[in-house]
C-alpha positions in Angstrom: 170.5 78.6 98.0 169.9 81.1 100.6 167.1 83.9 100.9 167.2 86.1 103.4 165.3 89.1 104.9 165.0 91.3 101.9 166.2 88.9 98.9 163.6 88.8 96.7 161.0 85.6 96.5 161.7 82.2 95.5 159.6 81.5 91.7 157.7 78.7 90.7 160.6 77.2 89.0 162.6 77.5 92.7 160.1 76.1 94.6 159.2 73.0 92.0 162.6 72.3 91.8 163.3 71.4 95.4 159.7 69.8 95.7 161.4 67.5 92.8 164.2 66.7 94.1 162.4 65.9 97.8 160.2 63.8 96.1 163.4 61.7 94.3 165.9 61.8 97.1 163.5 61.0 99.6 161.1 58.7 98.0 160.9 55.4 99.4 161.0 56.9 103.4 158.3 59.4 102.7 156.4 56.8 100.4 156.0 54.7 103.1 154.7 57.8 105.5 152.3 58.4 102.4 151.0 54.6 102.1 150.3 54.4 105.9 148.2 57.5 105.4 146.4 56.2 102.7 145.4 52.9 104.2 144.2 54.8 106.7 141.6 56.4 104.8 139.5 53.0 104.8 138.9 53.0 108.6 135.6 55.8 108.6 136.1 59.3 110.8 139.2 58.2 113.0 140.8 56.7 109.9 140.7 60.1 108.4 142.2 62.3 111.3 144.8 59.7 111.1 145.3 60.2 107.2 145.3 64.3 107.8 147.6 63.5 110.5 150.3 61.8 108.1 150.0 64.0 105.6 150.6 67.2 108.3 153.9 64.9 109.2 154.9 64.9 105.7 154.6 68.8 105.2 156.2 69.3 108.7 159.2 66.7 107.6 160.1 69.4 104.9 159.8 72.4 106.4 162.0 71.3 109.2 164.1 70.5 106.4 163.8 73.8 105.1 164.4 75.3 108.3 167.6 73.6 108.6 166.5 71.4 111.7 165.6 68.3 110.6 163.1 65.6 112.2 163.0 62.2 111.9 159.7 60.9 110.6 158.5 59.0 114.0 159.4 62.9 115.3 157.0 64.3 113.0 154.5 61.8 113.1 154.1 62.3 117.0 153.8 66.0 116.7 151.0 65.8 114.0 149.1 63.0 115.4 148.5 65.6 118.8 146.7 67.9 116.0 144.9 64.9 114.1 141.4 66.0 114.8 142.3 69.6 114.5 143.6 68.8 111.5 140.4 66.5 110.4 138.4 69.5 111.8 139.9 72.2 109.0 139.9 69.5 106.5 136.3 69.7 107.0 135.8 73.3 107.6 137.8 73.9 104.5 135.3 71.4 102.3 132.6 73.1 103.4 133.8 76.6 102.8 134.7 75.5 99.0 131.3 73.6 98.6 129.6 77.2 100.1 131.3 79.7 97.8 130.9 77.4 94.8 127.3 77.5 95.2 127.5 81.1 95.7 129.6 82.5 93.0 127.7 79.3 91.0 124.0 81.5 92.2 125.8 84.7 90.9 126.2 83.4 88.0 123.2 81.8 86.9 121.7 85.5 88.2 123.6 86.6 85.5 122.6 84.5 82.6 119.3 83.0 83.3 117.1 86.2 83.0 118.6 87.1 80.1 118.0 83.8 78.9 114.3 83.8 79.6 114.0 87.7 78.2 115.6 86.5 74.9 113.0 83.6 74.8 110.5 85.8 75.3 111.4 88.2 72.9 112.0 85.5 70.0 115.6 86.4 70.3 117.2 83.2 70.1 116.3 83.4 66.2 118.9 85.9 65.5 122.4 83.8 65.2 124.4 87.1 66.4 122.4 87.0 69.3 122.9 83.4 70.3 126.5 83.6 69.5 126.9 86.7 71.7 124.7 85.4 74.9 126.7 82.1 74.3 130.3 84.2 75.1 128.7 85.5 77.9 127.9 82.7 79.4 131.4 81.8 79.1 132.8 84.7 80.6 130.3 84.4 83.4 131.6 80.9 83.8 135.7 81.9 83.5 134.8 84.5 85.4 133.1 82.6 88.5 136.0 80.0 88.3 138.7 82.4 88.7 137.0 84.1 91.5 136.3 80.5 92.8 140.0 78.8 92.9 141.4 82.5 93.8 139.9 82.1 97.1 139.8 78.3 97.6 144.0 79.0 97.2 144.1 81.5 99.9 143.0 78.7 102.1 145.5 75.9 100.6 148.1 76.4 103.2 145.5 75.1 106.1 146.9 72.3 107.4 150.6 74.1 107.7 149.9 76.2 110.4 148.8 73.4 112.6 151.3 71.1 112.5 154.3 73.9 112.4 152.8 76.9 115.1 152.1 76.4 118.3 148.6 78.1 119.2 147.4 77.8 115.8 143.9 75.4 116.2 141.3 74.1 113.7 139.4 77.6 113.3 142.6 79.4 113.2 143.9 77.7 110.3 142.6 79.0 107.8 142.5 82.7 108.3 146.3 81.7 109.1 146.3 80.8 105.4 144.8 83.7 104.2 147.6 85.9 105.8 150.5 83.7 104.6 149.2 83.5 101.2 148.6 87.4 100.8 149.6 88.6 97.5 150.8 85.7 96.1 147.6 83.2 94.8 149.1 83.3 91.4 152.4 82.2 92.3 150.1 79.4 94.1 148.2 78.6 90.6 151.0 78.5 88.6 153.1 76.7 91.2 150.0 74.0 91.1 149.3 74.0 87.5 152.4 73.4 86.4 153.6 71.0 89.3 150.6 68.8 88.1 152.2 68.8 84.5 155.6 67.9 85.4 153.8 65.1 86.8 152.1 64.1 84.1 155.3 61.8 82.4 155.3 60.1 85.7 151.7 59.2 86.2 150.5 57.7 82.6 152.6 54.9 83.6 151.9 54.5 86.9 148.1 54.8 85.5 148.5 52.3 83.2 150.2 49.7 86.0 147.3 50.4 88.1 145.3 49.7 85.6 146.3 46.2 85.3 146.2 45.6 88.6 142.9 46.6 89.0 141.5 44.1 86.1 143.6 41.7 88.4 141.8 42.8 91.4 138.4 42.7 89.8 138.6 39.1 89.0 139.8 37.9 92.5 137.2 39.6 93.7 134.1 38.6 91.5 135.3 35.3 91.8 135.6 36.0 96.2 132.3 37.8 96.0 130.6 34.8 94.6 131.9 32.3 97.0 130.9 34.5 99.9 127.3 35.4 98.1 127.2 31.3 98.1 127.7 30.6 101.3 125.7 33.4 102.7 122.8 32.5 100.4 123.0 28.8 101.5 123.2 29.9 105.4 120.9 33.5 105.3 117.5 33.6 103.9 118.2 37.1 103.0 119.0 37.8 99.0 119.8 41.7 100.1 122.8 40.4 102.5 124.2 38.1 99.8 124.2 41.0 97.6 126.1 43.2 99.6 128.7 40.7 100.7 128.8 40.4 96.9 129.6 44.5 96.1 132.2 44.8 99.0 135.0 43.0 97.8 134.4 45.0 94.5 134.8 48.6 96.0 137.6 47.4 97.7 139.2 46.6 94.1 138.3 49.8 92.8 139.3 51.4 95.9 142.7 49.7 96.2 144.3 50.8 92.8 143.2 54.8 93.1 144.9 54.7 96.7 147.7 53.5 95.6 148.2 56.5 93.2 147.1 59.1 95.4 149.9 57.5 97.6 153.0 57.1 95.1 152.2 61.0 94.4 151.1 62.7 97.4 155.0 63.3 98.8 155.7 65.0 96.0 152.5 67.7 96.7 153.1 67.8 100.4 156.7 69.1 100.0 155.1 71.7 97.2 152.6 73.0 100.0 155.7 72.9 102.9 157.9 75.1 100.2 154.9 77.1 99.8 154.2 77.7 103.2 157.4 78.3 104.4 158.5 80.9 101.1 155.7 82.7 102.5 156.7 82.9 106.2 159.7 84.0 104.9 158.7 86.9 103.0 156.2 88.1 105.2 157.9 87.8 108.8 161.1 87.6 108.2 162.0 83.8 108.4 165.7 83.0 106.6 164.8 80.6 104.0 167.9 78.0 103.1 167.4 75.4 100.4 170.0 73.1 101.8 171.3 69.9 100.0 169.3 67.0 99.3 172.1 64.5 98.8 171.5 61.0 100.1 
């Protein structure tokens, strides 16, 4: 499947059938990429620009792909590890940003329904059903309404991490408002591309959920049973109750910890090679990039 300068845009059923078949044809070698990543994301701050790293070496892996030149994984993974705290920088940056309009268009809202709230109290309103009923669907509106305007701009900013690991020049305060130009005119085809990507998924990760489960019952009692010994011992050598305590907690984070990784990591190849069709759909409508779905065949 070819598009070229002109031809009109891939749709969401295009671009989430190639991000399928990546995901199947490709699974164990980029699975792999993806557990390394996720390990990673134990290790505080440098463990994390190591994780966005990986991750930027998985979206680079299929857009090279896409572009008909591919990489092997060690290729990518030394390209993306020269951006890892660029890359751990706009993760950040884009956090923050999220966190900042939320509690913005959040402010805006309650602007909108908390003085009428308090005018209705003080005019006895609230004893009039109609009345409640009809400040009640405003208050959802207001709501719909601030989380469409929310996600609509968090989306423009989804293609972040792209940029860095594929353009040269492109650093950690560049990224996004790289986004925002790819992603002109086409946050719906985002949305939908997400919404429904996270539904085909759903078949796949009840089971996986339910495994995971299973192992983490497993996980608890090793590490109730570890925790114990440990709380023993330092009990027995420490005059300290709060130390024995924490050595007690650890090994139970880590067995709540363990089991969520591991899903984020069975599942985050398939998302990576969404955001790298995404990404690269976009370059080629907007500047004139030939995109070529080529074959997947093992």
């Amino acid at each position: 499947m070819v598009l070229r300068v002109g031809a009109p845009p891939l749709n969401v059923g295009n671009i989430l059938t190639f991000s399928l078949q990546v995901y199947r044809w490709h699974f164990w070698r980029y699975l792999w990429l993806s557990l390394r990543a996720y390990a990673w994301v134990l290790v505080p701050v440098y463990g994390w620009a190591k994780y966005s790293a990986l991750m930027g070496a998985l979206s680079r892996l299929v857009v090279q792909q896409l572009r008909g030149v591919p990489e092997t994984p060690e290729q990518a993974i030394t390209i993306a590890d020269q951006k890892k705290w660029g890359l751990l920088g706009a993760g950040i940056l884009y956090g923050l940003v999220s966190a900042l309009l939320l509690l913005v268009l959040g402010g805006v809202g309650l602007l909108l329904t908390v003085p009428l709230a308090l005018w209705g109290e003080g005019q006895g309103a609230w004893e009039n059903p109609w009345i409640v009923l009809g400040f009640a669907l405003w208050v959802l509106v207001v709501a719909v309404g601030v989380l469409v305007a929310w996600t609509w701009l968090v989306f423009r900013w989804l293609l972040y991490p792209l940029p860095l690991v594929m353009e040269a020049g492109v650093g950690w305060l560049r990224s996004l408002p790289r986004s925002w130009q790819l992603t002109q005119g086409s946050v719906v085809k985002i949305q939908l591309v997400t919404l429904i990507g996270g539904l085909l998924l759903l078949p796949f990760q009840f089971p996986v959920q339910m495994v995971m489960n299973m192992v983490q019952m497993i996980l608890l009692f090793f590490a109730t049973l570890i925790g114990t010994i440990i709380m023993i011992i330092l009990g027995a050598i420490v005059d300290e109750p709060a130390v024995a305590g924490v050595a007690f907690f650890v090994p139970m984070v880590f067995a709540f910890l363990i089991p969520s990784l591991l899903v984020g990591a069975m599942f985050a190849p398939y998302w990576q090679a969404v955001l790298a069709a995404l990404y690269h759909e976009s370059q080629c409508q907007r500047e004139g990039w030939g995109l070529v779905l080529p074959s997947l065949d093992p």
